[in-house]
C-alpha positions as CSV (number, residue, x, y, z in Angstrom):
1,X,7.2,-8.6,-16.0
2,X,5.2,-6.4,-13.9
3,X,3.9,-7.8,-10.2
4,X,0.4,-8.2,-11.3
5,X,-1.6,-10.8,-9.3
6,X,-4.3,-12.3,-12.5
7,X,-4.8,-11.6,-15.6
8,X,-8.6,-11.9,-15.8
9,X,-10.3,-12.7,-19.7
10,X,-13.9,-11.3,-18.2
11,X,-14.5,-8.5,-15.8
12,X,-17.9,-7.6,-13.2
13,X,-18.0,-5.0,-15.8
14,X,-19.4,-7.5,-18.2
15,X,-22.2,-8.5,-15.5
16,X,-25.5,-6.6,-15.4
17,X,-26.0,-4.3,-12.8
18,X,-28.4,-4.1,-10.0
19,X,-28.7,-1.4,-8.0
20,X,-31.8,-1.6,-6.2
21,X,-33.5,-1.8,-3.2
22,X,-30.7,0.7,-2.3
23,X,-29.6,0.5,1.3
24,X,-27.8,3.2,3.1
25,X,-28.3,2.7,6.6
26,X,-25.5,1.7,9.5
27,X,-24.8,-1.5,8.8
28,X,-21.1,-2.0,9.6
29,X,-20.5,0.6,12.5
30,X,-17.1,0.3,12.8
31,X,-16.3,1.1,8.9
32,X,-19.0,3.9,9.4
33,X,-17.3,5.2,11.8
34,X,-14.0,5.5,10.2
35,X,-15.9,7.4,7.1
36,X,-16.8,9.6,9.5
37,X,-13.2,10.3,11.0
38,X,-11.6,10.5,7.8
39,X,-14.1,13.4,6.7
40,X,-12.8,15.2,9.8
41,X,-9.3,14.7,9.2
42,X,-9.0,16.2,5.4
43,X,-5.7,17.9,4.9
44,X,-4.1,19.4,2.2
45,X,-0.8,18.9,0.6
46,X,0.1,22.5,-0.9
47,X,-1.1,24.2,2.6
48,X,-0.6,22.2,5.7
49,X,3.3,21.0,5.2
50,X,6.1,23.7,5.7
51,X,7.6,23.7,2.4
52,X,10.0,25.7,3.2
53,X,11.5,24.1,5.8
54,X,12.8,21.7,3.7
55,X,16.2,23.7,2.5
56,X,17.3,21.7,-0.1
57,X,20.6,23.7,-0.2
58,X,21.6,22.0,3.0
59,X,22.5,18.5,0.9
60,X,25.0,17.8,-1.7
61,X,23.9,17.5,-5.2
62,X,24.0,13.5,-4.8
63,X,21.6,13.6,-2.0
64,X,19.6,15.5,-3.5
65,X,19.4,13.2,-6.2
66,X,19.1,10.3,-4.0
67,X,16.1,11.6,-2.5
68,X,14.3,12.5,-5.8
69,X,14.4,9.3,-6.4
70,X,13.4,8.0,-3.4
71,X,10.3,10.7,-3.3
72,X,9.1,9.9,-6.8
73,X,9.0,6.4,-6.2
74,X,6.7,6.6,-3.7
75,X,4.8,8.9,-5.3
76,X,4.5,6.4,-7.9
77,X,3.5,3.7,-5.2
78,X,0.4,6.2,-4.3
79,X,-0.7,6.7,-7.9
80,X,-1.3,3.1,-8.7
81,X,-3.8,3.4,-5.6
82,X,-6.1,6.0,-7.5
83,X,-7.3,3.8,-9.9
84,X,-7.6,0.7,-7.5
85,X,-9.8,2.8,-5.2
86,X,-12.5,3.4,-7.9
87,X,-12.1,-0.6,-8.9
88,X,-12.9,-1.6,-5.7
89,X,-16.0,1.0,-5.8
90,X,-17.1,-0.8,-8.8
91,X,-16.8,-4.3,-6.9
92,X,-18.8,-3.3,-3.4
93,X,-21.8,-1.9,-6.0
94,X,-22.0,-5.1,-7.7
95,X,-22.0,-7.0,-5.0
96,X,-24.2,-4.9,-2.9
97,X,-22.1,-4.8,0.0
98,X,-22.7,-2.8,2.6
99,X,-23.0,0.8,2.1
100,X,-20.5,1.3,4.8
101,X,-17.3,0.2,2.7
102,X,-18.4,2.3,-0.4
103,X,-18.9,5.6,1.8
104,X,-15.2,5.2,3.2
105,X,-14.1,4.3,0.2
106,X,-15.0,7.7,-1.5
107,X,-12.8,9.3,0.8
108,X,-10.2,6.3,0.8
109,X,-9.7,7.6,-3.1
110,X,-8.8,11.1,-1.8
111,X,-6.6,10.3,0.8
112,X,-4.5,8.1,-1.9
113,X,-4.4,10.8,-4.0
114,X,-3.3,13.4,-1.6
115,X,0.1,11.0,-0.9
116,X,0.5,10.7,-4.3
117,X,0.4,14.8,-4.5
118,X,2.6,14.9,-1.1
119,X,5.1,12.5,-2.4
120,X,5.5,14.5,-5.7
121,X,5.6,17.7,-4.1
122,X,8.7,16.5,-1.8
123,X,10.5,15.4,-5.1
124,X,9.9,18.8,-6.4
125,X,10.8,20.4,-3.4
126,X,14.2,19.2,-3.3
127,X,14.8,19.7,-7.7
128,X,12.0,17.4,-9.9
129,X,10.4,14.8,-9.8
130,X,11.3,11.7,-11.8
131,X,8.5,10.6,-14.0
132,X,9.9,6.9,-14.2
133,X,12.4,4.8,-13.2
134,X,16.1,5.3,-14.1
135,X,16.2,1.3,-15.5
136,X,12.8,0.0,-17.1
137,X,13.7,-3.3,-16.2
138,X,12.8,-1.9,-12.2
139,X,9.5,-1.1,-13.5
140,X,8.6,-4.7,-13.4
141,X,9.0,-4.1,-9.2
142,X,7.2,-0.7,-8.7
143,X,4.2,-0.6,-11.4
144,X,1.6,-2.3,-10.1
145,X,0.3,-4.9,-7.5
146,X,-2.9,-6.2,-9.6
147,X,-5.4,-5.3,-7.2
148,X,-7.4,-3.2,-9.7
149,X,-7.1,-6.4,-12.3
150,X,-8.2,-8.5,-8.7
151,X,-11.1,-5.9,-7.8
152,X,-12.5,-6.6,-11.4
153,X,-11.6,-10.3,-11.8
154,X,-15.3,-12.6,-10.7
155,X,-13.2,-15.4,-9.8
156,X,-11.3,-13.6,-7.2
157,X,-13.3,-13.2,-4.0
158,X,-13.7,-9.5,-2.5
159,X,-12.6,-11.2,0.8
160,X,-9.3,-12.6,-0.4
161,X,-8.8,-8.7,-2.1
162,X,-9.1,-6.8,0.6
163,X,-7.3,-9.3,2.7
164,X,-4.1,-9.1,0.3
165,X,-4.1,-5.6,-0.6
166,X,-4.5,-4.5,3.2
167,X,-4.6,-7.2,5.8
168,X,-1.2,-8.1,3.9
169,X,0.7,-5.7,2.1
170,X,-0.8,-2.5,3.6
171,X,-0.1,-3.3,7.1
172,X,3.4,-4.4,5.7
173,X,3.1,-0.6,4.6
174,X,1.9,0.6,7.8
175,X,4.8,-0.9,9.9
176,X,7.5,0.6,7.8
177,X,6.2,4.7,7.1
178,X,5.9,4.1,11.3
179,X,10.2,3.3,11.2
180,X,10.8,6.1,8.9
181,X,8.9,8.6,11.3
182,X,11.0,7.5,14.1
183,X,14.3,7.7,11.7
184,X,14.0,10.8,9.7
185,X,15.7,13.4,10.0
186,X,14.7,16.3,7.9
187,X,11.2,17.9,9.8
188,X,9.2,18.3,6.3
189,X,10.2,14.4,5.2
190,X,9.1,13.2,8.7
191,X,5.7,15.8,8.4
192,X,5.1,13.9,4.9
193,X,5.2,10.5,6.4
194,X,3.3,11.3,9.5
195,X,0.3,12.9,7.8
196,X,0.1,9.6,5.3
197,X,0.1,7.3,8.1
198,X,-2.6,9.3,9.9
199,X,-4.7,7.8,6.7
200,X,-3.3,4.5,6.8
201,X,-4.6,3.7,10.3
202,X,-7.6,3.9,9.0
203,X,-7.3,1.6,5.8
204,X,-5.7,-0.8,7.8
205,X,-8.9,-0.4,10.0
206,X,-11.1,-0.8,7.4
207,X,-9.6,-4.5,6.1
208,X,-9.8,-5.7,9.3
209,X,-13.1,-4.8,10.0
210,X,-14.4,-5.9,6.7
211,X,-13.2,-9.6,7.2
212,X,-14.3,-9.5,10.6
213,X,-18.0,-9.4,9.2
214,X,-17.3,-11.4,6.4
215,X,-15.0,-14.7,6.9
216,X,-17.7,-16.5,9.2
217,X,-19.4,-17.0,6.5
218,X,-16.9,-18.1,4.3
219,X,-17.2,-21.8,3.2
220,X,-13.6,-23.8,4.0
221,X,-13.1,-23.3,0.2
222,X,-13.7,-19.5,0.1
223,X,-11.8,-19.3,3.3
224,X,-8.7,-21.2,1.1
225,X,-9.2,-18.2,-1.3
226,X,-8.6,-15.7,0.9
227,X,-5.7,-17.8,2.3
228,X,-4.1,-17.9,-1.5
229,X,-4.4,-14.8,-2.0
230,X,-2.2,-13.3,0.9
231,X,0.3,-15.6,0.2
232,X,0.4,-14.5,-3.8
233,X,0.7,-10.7,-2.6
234,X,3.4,-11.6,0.0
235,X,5.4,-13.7,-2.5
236,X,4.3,-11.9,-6.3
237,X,4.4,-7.9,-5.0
238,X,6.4,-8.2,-1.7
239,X,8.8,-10.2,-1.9
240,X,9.1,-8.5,-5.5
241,X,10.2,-5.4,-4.1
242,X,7.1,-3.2,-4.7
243,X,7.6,-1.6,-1.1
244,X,11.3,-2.0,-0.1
245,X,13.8,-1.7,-3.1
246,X,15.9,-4.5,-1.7
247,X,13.7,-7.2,-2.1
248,X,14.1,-6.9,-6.2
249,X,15.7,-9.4,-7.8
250,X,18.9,-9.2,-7.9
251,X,20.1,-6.7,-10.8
252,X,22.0,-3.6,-11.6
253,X,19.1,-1.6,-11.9
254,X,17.9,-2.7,-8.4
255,X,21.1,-2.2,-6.5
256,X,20.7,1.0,-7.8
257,X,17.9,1.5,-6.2
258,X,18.9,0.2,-2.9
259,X,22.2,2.5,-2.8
260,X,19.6,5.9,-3.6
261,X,17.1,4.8,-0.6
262,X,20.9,4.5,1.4
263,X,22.2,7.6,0.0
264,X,18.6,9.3,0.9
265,X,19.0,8.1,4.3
266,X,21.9,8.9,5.5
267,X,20.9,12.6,4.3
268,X,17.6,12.2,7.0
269,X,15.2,12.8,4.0
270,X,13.1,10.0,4.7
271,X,14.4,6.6,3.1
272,X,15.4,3.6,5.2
273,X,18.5,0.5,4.8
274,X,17.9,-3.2,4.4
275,X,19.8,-3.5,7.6
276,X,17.3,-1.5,9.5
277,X,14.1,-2.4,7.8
278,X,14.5,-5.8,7.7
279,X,13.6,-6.5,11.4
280,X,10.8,-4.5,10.7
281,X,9.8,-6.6,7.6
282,X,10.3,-9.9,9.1
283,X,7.8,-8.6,12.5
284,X,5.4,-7.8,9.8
285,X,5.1,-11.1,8.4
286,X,5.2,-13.0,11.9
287,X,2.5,-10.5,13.3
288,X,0.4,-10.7,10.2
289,X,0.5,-14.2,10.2
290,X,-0.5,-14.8,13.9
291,X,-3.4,-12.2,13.8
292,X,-4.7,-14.2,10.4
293,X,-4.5,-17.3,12.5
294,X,-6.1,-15.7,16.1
295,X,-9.2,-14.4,14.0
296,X,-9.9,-16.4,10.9
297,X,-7.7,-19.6,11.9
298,X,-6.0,-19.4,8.7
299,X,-2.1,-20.6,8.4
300,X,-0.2,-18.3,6.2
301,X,3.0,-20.3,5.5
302,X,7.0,-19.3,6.0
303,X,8.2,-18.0,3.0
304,X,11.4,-17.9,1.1
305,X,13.1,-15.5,-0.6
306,X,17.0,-15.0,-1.6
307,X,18.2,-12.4,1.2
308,X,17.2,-14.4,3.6
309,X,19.2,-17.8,5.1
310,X,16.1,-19.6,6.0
311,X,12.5,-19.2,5.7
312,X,10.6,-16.5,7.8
């Protein structure tokens, strides 16, 4: 069963559309803003990483391997975000948001697909890329994490959206491509992961902001909303293993998984352990559920969840 979030029977698509009075003036600075860095910081994947410093010949065939498997997965990761981008699009039109959001989110589209390209072209770069996972039962961990059914579904709020898919799981992201830059090894693996979390400061950014305009006026029950929907993303797509391989349920197919993103690491071509990324995992949480209670003065509860001997 995949880690979607709702399965909605009606979409905004089946809402009329109203477009006008159109507003495109300043209206959220801050988001603005980070429209305007991210059209200054446009790079390209097939020019501005040195390829050829990657020298696949230095690792043994199983390595190799490993981190195929470990680079296609991520680029799988970064695909699912193309089509969520556009969702979300659909979602701050109907709404009539702010033009602010839908500007950075044009470019926010662009920057996902460039990791998905980057990702790829590091899987090719040491052999092929793996067009799907070894086990389909793993699928259920990696395919999606419902945000574009979420963006679409009326009875989700756009505030409890953008406050799962970034205010939760994509600073989760953040912290972790921030550990794998200080632990990899190999110069083009680190390159990759530096130049995608260049973009994510600014989608992190951009949740943050959002919310900060928008949950004072929230009523306590669209405020609960927002609440539910962080703790589904930490404990449906999380805790699921959509990010970290070893937080799968238990199975053959997911050790698996866990022994390539060890087998990658140890090589230095960009992966990380349980043993090291846990720490990193549990700060997330904590800091993410501090920040939610400093500036909306929502409680996020501990969580459960079978690696662990006690709730976090």
């Amino acid at each position: 069963m995949s880690a979607v979030l709702t399965h909605p029977t009606s979409t905004i698509l089946d809402l009329p559309e109203s477009r006008f009075p159109l507003r495109l003036g300043v209206e959220n600075k801050r988001i603005r803003d980070l429209f305007h860095n991210a059209t200054r910081q446009q790079w390209d994947p097939a020019t501005d990483i040195d390829w050829a410093a990657v020298q696949p010949e230095q690792y043994s065939e199983e390595q190799r391997r490993a981190a195929r498997m470990y680079w296609s997965r991520r680029a799988w990761g970064e695909y699912g975000a193309i089509s969520e981008s556009p969702a979300l699009q659909i979602r701050f039109c109907q709404e009539k948001c702010v033009p602010d959001m839908a500007l950075f989110f044009t470019i926010r589209s662009q920057e996902e697909s460039r990791h998905a390209e980057v990702c790829y072209r590091m899987a090719e770069a040491l052999g092929g890329y793996f067009e799907e996972p070894a086990a389909a039962v793993f699928q259920g961990s990696v395919a999606t994490h419902g945000i574009r059914k979420m963006a679409l579904d009326p009875t989700i709020s756009l505030e409890g959206t953008i406050a799962a898919l970034v205010c939760a799981a994509e600073e989760i992201a953040f912290d972790v491509f921030r550990h794998l830059i200080e632990i990899t090894v190999n110069p083009v693996a680190r390159q990759v992961s530096k130049m995608i979390l260049r973009d994510e400061v600014r989608h992190c950014a951009f949740g943050w902001a959002f919310l900060e305009q928008r949950m004072p006026q929230l009523t306590p029950q669209e405020r609960e909303g927002v609440r539910q929907a962080v703790i589904t993303m930490i404990e449906k797509v999380e805790l699921n293993g959509y990010h970290s391989s070893w937080l799968a349920p238990d199975s053959p197919s997911s050790r698996a998984e866990t022994e390539v993103d060890r087998i990658t690491w140890e090589a230095g071509l960009g992966a990380t352990t349980e043993e090291l990324e846990m720490p990193i995992f549990l700060k997330s949480i904590a800091v993410m559920r501090q920040r939610m209670k400093d500036a909306w003065d929502i409680d996020i509860p501990k969580f459960t969840h079978y690696k662990f001997s006690q709730p976090f």
